[in-house]
N, C-alpha and C positions, 0 to 999 in steps of 0.2 A: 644566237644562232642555235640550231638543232646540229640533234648527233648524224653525221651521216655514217657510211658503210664501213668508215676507217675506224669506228667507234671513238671520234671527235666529238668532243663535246664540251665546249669554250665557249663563252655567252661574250660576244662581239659586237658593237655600238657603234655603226658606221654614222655619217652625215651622209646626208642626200647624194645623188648619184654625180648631179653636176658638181660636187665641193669639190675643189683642186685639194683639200689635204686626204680625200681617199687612201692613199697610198699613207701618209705620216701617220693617220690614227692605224690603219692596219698594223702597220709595222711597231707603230708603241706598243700597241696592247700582246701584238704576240711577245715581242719582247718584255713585257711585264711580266706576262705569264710563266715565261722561262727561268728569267730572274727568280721570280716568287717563288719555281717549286712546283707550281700547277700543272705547267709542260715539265714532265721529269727525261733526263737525259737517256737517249734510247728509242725515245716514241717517233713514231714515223707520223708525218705531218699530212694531212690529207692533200691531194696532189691541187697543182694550180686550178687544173679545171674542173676540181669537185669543189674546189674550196669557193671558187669564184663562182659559181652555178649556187651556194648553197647562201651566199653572201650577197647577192642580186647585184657583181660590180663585173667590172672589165675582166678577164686573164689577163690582162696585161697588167693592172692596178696589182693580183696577188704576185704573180712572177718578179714584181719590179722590190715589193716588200719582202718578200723571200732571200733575193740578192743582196737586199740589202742586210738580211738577218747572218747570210752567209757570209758576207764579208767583214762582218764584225765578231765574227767565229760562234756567233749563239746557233748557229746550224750547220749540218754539213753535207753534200750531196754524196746519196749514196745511190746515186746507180740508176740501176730498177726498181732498189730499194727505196726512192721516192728520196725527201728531204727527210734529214733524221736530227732531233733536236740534241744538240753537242753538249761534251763530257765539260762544260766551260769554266766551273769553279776551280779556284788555283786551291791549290793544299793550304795554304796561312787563313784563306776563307773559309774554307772546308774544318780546321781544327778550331776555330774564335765561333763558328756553328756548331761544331761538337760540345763546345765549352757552355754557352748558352744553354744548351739543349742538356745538360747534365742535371736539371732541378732545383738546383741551389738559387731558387727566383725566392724571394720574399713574399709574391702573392701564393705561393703552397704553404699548408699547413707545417708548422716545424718537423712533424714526424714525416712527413714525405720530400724533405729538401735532400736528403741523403739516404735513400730507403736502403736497409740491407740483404733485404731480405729478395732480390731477384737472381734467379738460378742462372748463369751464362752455361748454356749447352755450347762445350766446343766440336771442332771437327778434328781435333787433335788424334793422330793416327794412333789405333790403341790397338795394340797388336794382343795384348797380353791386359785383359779388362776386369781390376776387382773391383769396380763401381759399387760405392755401399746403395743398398735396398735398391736394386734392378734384378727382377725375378729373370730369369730363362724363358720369355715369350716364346722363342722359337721352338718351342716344345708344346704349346697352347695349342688344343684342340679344335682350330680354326675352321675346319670342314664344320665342324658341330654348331660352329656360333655362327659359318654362313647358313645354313640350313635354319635354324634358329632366326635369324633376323629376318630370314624371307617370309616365314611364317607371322611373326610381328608384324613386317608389315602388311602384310593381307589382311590383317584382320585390323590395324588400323586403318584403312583404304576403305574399309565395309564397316566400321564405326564412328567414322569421323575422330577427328584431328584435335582437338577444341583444348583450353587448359586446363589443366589437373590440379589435386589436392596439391599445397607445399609438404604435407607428410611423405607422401612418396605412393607409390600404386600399392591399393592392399595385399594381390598377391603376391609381389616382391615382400612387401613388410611380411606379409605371412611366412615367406620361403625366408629370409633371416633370421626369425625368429627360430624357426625348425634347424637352422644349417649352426647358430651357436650355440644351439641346447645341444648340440649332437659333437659339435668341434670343440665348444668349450666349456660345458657344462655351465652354461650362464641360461637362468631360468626367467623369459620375461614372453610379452603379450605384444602381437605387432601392432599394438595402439602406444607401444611403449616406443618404437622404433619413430625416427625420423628419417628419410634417405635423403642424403646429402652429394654435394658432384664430389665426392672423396674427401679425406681427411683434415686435408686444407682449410676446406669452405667450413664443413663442421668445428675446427678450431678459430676460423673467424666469425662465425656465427655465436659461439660460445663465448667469445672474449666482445661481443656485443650486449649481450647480454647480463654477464659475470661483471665488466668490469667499468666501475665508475672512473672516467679519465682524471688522471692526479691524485687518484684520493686510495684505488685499491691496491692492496700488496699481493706479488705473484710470485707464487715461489716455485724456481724449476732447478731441473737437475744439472747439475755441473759438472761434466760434459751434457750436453742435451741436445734435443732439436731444434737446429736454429730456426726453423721456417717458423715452428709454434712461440719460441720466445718472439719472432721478428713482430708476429702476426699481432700480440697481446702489448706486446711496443707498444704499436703503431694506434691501437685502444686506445693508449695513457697510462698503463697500467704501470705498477712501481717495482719493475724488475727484482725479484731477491733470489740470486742464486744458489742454490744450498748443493753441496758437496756429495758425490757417490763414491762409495768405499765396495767391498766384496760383497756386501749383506746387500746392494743399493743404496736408497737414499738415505743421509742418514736424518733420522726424523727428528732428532734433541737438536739438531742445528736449523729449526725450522725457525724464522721468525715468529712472534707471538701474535703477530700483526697480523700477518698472513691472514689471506680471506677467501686464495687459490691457490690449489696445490697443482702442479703437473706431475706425471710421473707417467714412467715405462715398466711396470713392475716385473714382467712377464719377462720381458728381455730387454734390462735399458739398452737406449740407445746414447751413444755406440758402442760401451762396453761390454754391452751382453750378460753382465750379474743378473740374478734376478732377488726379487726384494725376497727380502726372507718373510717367513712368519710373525715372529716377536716384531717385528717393523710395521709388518703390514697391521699387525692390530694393534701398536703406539700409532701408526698414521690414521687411519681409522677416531681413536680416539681420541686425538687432536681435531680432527674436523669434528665432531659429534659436542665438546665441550665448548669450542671456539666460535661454532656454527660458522666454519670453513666449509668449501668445498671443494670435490677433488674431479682433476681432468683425467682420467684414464687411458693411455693409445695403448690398444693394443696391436701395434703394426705388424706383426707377425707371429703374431701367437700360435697358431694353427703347424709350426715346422718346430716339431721340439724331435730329438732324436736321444735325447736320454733322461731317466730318472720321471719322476711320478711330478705333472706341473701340480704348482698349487692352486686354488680358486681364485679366479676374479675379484680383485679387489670390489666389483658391482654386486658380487653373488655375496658377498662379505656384509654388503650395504646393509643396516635396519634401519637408519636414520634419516633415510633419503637423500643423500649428500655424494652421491659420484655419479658424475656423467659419464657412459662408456663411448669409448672412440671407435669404428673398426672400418677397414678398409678392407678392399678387394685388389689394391693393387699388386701385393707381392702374393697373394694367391693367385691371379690370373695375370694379368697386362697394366701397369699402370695409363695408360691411353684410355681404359674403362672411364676413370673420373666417376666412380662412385664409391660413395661410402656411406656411415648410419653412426646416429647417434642413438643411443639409449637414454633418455631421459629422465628426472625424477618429477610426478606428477604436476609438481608446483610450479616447474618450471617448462613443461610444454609447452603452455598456449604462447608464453613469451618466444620461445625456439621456434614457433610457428612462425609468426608472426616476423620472426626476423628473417627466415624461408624466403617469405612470402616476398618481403624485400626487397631479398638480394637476388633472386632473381624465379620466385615463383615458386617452381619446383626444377625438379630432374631431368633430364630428357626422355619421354616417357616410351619411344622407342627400344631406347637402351635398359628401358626398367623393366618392359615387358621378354626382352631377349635374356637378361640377367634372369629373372624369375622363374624362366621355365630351367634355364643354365642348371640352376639351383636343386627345382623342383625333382628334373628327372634323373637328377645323382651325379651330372657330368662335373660338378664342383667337386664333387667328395671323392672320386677318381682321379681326379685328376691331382687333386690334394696328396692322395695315397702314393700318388705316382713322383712325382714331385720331393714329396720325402724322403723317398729313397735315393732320388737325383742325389740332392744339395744332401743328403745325410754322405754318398759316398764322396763327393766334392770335398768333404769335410774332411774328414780325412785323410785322404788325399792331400789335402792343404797341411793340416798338423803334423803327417809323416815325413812330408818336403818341408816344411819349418822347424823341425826339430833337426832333419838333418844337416841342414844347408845352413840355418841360421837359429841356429841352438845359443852360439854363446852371442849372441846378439838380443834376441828377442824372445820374450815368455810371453804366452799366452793365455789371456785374462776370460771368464765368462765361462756360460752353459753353452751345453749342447743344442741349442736351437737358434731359429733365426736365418738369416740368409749371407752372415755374415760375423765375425770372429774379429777380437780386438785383441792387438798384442803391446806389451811398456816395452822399449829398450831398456836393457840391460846395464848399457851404459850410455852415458852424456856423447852425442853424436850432431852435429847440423842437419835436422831431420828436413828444414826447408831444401838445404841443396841436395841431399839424399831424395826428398820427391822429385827435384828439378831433373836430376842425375836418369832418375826411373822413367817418370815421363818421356824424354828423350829418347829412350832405348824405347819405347812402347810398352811401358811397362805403368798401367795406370792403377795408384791409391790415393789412400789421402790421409794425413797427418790428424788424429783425433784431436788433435787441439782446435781445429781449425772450426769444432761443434763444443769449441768452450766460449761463454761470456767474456771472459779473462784469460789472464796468463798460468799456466801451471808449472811446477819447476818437472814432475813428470809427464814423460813424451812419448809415443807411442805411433803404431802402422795401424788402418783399421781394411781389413781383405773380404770383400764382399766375394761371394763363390757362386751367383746369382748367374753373371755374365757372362764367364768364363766356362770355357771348354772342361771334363776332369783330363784329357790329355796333354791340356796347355798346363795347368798347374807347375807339376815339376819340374819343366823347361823356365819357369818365370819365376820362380823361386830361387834355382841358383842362378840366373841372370842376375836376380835382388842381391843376391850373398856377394855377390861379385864389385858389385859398388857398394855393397858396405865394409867390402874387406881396405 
């Protein structure tokens, strides 16, 4: 059958008009279809006399399989609201389908029978929001980016639509290359650049190419980002997690094997050190002897509010051996979904290639809004602006955690970043202590929860991205209060 006006659209297999089972076959197949899933609970059913007009049979033959559909409870009459296809699975059905539906099927790949790495967004009421790496969108210059997008599109509308390089559009590559020689003193060429849908993609794009399944060794930091260890998993690659101290990573704990380094140098995550010097150039010198190579994020390099950063482990590079990561999500919106890789010559065409892929390129809408964003300074203001935000936030936070919960919690890391890692002081049940917070509306999250393993220390990690600088105070001793 065709879709008619109720946007129905069920391919239905009647017998001739004279068959006496008219009515049986209608009634099976709509009933298969409810069962199966097809008709999902909710849908309004096209009425007798569309359904029957569109199906070349009697209204009486639909009317008669309808009743019958109702009175076995796969329907339910709603009125004027026509027939509405019923809520009919019982719960013990409903959870033996959830179970099923969990991935643990043996025709998946072993790395996808239990994937770890999918982010549950709840709706849990979060009165008081330190969300690690959630920038302050509500402060993004959104007049500027609708103005901006409308322009984009005009002039895609008057260029045609068609597909693009997998590098990314040149003027965008041009405007990144100008916006980190200027934000981070990192000196490269936008033939060097890739543009990627954000840091994700470039970290699975990278562990496509870096890493032979079962055979290569990856070494990341202990605390780290689960999403990049998940991602480099799910590659094959041979997990080695090596330990961060005050200095960062520590580099004499690297396996010898190692043949990928991660790191956060700038401001691990999530404890916010940054690697020192003497590190940075043993790291460095470990990739150049070993002919290892190194994954660079820099997630939030651009918000530092004290002391002189140091250069780019890429600017560092003579050997050709570090991939730079860099994102726009905690500079602007993470809903952007873009990001860039810097690459080393050898390994471009390959990063192409695996572009090209996974899914082509960019949105090129969004590359041509982003590059003028770029171009006409509203990045690098809004940057300015922004630093001042999350610099006072900061604050604000440390003044309220020294006083409220001083003898509870120290305060680990630099001055940058969108967010601040504190150890307990003392051995406490930090699971029921988030349980406890939550509850009150008070959202963090336990840095263990960004470790491989178990650690015997335990820590709060406070993103100041989310949150209000008014709410701060009031949510701090809220915190002190259940951990007194």
């Amino acid at each position: 059958m065709s879709p008619n006006r109720e946007g129905f659209d069920l391919a239905i297999d009647l017998p001739e008009r004279s068959s006496r089972q008219l009515r049986q076959d209608l009634h099976r197949q709509l009933r298969s279809a409810i069962v199966g899933g097809r008709l999902q609970p909710g849908l309004r059913l096209p009425s007798t006399r569309d359904l029957a007009a569109t199906l070349g049979v009697s209204r009486n033959t639909v009317v008669a399989a309808y009743d019958l559909l109702l009175s076995e409870g796969y329907v339910s009459a709603g009125g004027r609201g026509g027939t509405i296809v019923a809520d009919f699975l019982s719960r013990p059905l409903r959870r033996e389908r959830a179970r099923e539906a969990s991935g643990r099927d043996a025709r998946l790949s072993p790395a996808w029978r239990a994937p770890t790495s999918l982010i549950a967004i709840g709706t849990t009421r979060r009165r008081y929001d330190f969300s690690i790496g959630i920038p302050d969108w509500k402060s993004f210059p959104f007049e500027v980016w609708r103005r901006l997008s409308a322009r984009a599109l005009r002039a895609v509308s008057t260029s045609g639509a068609s597909y693009d390089e997998p590098e990314g559009r040149p003027k965008l590559r041009e405007a990144i290359a100008g916006h980190i020689s200027f934000a981070r003193a990192i000196a490269c060429t936008p033939q060097d650049i890739v543009v990627t849908a954000g840091a994700q993609q470039a970290f699975d794009l990278l562990a496509r190419i870096l890493v032979t399944p079962g055979r290569t060794v990856v070494a990341i930091e202990e605390p780290g980002y689960p999403s990049l260890r998940n991602v480099l998993a799910a590659a094959g690659a041979r997990i080695a997690p090596v330990p961060v101290d005050g200095d960062g990573l520590k580099v004499d704990r690297l396996p010898s094997d190692a043949r990928v380094i991660c790191v956060t140098p700038s401001h691990q995550f999530p404890l916010g050190v940054r690697l020192s010097l003497p590190r940075r150039t043993a790291l460095m010198d470990f990739a150049r002897t070993r002919g290892a190579v190194i994954i660079e994020d820099d997630y939030d390099g651009e918000f530092r509010y004290a002391g002189r950063p140091l250069d780019a482990l890429q600017t560092l590079d003579r050997s050709q051996c570090v991939f730079y990561v860099g994102t726009f999500s905690k500079s602007m919106f993470p809903a952007l979904r873009l990001g860039f890789v810097i690459a080393p010559p050898w390994a471009k065409h390959a990063l192409l290639a695996a572009k090209q892929l996974s899914d082509w390129h960019a949105p090129t809408v969004a590359q041509d809004i982003l590059s003028a964003f770029i171009a006409e300074g509203h990045l690098a203001r809004h940057v300015r602006k922004m630093r001042k935000v999350y610099s006072e936030r900061r604050e604000i936070l440390l003044t309220a955690l020294a006083r409220f919960c001083g003898e509870h919690l120290r305060v680990v890391g630099i001055g940058a970043g969108l967010h601040l890692a504190t150890y307990l002081t003392r051995r406490a049940p930090v699971a029921g202590l988030i349980h406890k917070a939550r509850e009150a509306g008070i959202w963090l999250d336990d840095w263990q929860k960004f470790a491989a393993g178990h650690h015997r220390t335990e820590g709060l990690v406070f993103g100041y991205g989310a949150i209000g600088s008014h709410q701060i105070g009031d949510a701090v001793r809220q915190l002190a209060r259940l951990m007194n």
